[in-house]
Structure formats: C-alpha cells, structure tokens
PAROMAR-345560 format. One line per field, with one value per residue (C-alpha): x, y, z; residue number from 1. Coordinates in Angstrom, 1 decimal, always signed. Layout:
REM residues N
east <- (X; ...)
north <- (Y; ...)
up <- (Z; ...)
seq <- (NUM; ...)
END
This chain:
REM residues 119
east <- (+0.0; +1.2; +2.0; +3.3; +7.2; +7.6; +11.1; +11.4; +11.9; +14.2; +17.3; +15.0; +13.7; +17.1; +18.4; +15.2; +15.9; +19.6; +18.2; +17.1; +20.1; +19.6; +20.2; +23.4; +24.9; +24.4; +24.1; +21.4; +19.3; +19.6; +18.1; +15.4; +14.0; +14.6; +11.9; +9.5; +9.4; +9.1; +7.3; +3.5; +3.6; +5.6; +4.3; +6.5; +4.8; +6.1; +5.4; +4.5; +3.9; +6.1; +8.8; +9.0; +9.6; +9.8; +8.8; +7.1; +6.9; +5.2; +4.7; +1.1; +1.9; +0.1; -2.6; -3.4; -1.9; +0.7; +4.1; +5.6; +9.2; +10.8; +9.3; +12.0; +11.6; +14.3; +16.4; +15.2; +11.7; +11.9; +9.8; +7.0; +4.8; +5.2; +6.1; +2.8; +0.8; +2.2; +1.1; -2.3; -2.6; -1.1; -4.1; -7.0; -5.6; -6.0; -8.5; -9.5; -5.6; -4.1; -0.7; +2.1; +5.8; +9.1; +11.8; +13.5; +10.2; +9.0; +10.0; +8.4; +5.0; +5.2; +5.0; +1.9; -0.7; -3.3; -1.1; -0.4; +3.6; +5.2; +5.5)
north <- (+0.0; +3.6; +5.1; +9.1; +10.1; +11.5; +12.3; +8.8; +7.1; +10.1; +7.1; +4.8; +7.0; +8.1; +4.7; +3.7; +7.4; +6.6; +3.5; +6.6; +7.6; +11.3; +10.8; +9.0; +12.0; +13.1; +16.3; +16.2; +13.4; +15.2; +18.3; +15.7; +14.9; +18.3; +19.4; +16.6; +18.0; +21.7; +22.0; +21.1; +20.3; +17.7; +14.1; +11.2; +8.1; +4.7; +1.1; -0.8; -4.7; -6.3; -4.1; -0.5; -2.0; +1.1; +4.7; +6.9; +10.6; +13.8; +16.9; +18.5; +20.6; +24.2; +22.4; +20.2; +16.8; +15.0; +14.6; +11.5; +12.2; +9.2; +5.3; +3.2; -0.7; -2.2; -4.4; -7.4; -7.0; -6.0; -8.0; -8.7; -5.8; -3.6; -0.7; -1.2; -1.3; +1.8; +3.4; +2.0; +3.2; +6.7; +6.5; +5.3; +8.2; +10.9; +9.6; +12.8; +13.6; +12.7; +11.3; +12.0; +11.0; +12.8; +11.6; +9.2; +7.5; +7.5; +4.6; +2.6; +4.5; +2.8; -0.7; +0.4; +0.1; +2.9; +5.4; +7.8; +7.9; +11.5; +12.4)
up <- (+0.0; -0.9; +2.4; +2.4; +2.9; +6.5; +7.8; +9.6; +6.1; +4.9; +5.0; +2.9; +0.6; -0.1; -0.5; -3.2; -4.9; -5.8; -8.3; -10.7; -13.1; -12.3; -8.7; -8.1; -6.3; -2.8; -3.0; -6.0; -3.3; -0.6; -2.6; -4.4; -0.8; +0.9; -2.2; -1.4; +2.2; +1.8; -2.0; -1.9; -5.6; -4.8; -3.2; -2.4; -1.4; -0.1; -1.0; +1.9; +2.1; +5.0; +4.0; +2.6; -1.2; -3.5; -3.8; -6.1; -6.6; -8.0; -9.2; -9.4; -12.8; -13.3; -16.0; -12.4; -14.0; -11.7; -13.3; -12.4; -11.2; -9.6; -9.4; -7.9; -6.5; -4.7; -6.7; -5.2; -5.7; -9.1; -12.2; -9.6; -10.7; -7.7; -9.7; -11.6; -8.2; -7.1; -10.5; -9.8; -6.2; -7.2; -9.9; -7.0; -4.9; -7.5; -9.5; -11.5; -12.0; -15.3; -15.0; -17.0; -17.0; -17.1; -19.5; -16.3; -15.7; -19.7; -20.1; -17.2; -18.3; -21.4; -19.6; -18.3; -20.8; -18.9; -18.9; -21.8; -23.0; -22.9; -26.3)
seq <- (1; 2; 3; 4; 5; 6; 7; 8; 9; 10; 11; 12; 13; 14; 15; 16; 17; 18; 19; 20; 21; 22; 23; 24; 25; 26; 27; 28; 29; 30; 31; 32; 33; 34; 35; 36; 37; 38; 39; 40; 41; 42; 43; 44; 45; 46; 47; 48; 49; 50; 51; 52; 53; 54; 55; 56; 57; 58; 59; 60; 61; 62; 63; 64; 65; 66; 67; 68; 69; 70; 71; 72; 73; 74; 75; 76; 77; 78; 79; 80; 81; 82; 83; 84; 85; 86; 87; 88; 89; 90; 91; 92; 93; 94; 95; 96; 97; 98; 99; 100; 101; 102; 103; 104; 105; 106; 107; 108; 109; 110; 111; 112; 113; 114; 115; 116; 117; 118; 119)
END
C-alpha cells in the first residue's frame, strides 16, 4: 500500500531514490528529498507490504496533472509488478488527475498500458 514520505523514512527513501540515473549524487538526493518536504507540488509516497519496497513521486503541474518524477523498487523485488501497483494506487488516490511522465520514468510508463507515453 502507498503510504506518504515522512522524515522517519528520509534514509530509505534516499536509498530507493539513488536506483534513478539522475540521482546518483548526494548532493542532488539530498536536494530531491529536501523538495519533497518543503514544495506542496511535490508528493512522495512509499510502498509498503512487509517491508517498505519502493517509492514513487510527483509533481502537481500548473494544468493540475501529476508529473511523475521518480518510481523506484528495490532491486530485489523487481519484475513482480510492484512498480505497476504503485502506478495504480497513485491512480485510486487521484482519481481525476491525469498522469504523465518525465523523460526518467517515460520509459516505465510505457509498460503500463493505462497510462499515456510523454510524447
């Protein structure tokens, strides 16, 4: 279940945020997360089962969409459609929100046959 980022899972969050290739550096995760704390655009939720598995995150753009940002599953849970869930969840939560992706989570999007690919 999509559970939302508090400061508890900062260590967490930061660890599932560094699978993205535009945020291997420290500096550039440490300002990622600072922006989901302090921007309201900007949501960042965490899968829960047994374990916090992966993490998702968004932008509400000015037309009122949600820009997807960041969608990261731990390596050893990947290929078991817990990316897909999370995409599905983020949909149930905002269901009059379309959702688009950025050019790091295109890709992904375009595994999930509901969602549009950016052009």
């Amino acid at each position: 279940m999509l559970i939302r980022y508090k400061k508890s899972f900062e260590k967490i969050a930061m660890g599932l945020l560094s699978f993205m290739p535009n945020e291997k550096d420290l500096k550039k995760l440490q300002q990622t997360i600072k922006q989901y704390e302090t921007e309201d655009s900007w949501q960042l939720f965490l899968w829960k089962e047994e374990d916090i598995l992966g993490l998702i995150g968004v932008r509400t753009a000015d037309d009122g969409s949600l820009e997807l940002h960041h969608i990261s599953v731990n390596p050893s849970h990947r290929q078991q459609g817990v990316g897909k869930q999370m995409v599905c969840a983020l949909k149930t939560l905002y269901p009059d929100k379309t959702i688009q992706p950025n050019e790091f989570t295109a890709a992904f999007v375009g595994k999930c046959p509901s969602l549009p690919e950016k052009e």
